[in-house]
PAGU-122825 format. One line per 2 residues: number of its first residue (from 1); for each residue x, y, z of N, C-alpha, C. Coordinates in steps of 0.02 Angstrom, whole numbers, padded with zeros to 5 digits. Example, Ala and Ser with C-alpha at 12.3 -4.5 7.8 and 13.67 -1.06 7.14 Angstrom:
2
1> 00660/-00284/00390/00615/-00225/00390/00660/-00165/00390 | 00642/-00112/00354/00684/-00053/00357/00645/00002/00394
end
This chain:
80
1> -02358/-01284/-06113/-02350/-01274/-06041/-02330/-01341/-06010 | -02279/-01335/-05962/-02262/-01387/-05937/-02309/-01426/-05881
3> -02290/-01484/-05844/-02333/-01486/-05818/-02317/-01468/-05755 | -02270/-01455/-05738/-02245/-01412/-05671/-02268/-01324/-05674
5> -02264/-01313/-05740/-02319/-01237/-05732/-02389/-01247/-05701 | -02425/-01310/-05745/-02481/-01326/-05748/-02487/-01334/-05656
7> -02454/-01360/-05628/-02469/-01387/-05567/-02465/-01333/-05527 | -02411/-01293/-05539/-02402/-01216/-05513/-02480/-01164/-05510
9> -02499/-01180/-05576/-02575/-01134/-05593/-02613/-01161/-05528 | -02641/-01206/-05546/-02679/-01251/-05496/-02679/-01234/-05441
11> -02602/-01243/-05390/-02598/-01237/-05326/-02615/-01177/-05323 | -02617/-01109/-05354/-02642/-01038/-05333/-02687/-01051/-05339
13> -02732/-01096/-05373/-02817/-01096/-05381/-02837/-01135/-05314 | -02793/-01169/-05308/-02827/-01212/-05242/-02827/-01173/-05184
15> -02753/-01135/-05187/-02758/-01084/-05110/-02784/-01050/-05112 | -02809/-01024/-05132/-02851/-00964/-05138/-02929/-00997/-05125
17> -02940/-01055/-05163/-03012/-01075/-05184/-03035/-01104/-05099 | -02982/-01155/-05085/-02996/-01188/-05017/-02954/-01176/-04967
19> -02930/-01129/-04965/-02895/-01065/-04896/-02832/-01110/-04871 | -02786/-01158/-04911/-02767/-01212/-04915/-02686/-01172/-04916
21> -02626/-01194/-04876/-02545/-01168/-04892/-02523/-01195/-04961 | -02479/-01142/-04992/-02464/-01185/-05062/-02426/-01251/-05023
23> -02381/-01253/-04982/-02338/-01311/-04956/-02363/-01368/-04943 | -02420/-01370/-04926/-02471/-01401/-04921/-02508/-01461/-04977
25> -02490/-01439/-05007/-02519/-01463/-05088/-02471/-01518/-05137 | -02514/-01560/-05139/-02450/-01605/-05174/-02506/-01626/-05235
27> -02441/-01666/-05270/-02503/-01709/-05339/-02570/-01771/-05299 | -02551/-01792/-05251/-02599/-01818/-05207/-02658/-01804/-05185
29> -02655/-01738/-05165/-02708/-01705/-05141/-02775/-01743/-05140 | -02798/-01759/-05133/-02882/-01800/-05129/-02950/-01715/-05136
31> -02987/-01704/-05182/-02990/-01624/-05162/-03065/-01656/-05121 | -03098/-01698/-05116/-03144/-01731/-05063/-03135/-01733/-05006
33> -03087/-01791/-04997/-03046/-01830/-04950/-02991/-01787/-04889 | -02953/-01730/-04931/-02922/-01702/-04909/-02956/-01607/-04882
35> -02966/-01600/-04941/-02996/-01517/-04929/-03066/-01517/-04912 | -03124/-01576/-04906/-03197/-01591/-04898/-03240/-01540/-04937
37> -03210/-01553/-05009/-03242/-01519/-05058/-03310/-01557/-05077 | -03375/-01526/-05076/-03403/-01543/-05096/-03458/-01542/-05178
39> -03488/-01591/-05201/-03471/-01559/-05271/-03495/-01494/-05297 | -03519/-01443/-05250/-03517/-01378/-05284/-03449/-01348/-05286
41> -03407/-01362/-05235/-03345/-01351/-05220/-03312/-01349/-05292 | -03325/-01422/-05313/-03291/-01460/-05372/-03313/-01441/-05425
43> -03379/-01421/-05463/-03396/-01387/-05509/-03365/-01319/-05497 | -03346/-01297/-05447/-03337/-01213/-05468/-03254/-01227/-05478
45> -03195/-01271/-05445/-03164/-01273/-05461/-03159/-01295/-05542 | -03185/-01358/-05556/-03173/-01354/-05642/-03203/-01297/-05678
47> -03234/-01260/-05651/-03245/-01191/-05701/-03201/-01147/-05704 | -03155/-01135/-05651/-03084/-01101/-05646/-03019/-01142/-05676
49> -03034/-01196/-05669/-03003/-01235/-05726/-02996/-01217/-05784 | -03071/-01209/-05817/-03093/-01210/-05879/-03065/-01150/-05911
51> -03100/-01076/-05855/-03069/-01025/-05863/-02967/-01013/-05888 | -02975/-01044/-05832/-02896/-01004/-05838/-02840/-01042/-05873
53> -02863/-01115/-05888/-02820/-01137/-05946/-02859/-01134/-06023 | -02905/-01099/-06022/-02961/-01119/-06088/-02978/-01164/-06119
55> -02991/-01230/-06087/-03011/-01305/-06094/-03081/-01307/-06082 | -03111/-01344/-06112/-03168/-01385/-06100/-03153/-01422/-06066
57> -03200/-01455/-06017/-03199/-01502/-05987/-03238/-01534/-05974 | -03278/-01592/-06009/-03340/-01629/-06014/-03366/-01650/-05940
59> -03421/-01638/-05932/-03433/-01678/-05864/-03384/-01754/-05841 | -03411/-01793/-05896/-03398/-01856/-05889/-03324/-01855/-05864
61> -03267/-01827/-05879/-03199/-01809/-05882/-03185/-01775/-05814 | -03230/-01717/-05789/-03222/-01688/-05719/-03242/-01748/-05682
63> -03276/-01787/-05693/-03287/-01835/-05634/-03233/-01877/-05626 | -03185/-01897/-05659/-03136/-01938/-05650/-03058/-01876/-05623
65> -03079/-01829/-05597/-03017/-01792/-05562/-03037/-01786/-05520 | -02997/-01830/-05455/-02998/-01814/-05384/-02942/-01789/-05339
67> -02889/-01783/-05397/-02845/-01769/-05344/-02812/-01708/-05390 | -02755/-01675/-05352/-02702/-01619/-05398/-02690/-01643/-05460
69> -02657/-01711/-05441/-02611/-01736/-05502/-02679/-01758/-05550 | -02740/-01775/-05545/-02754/-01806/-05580/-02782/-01739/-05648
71> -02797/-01673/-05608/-02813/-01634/-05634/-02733/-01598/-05664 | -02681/-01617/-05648/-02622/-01595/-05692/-02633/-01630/-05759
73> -02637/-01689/-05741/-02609/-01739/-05794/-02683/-01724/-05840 | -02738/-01698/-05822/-02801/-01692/-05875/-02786/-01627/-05918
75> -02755/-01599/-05898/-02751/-01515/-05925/-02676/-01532/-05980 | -02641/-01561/-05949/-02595/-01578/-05990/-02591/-01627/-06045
77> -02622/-01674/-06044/-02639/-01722/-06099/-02697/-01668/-06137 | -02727/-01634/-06121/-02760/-01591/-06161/-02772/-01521/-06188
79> -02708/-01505/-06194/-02696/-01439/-06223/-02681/-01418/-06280 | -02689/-01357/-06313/-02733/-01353/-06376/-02663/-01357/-06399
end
């Protein structure tokens, strides 16, 4: 999967997750900073993560994604 699919997945998870326009959405995104996710916010998003690309995702590893891109570039450096 590319990572422009990958980023594609995502942005439907985000609009949907945080009532957010896909247009709206860039690799920037801050999901704190920008959408005032807080970390239940953020655990349920990496579980839809987890879900829908079928990755693990170690705690230690979810804590270092704060933004779109950073969660593109994690799914993509790590796919089976």
């Amino acid at each position: 999967m590319s990572e422009k699919e990958i980023f594609e997945k995502i942005s439907e998870i985000i609009e949907d997750r945080f009532e957010i326009k896909a247009d709206e959405i860039t690799e920037n995104l801050n999901f704190q900073e920008d959408l005032d996710a807080d970390s239940i916010d953020i655990v349920e998003f990496v579980l839809e993560l987890e879900d829908v690309f079928g990755a693990e995702i170690p705690d230690e590893d979810a804590e270092n994604i704060h933004t779109v891109g950073d969660a593109v570039k994690y799914i993509y450096s790590h796919q089976g």
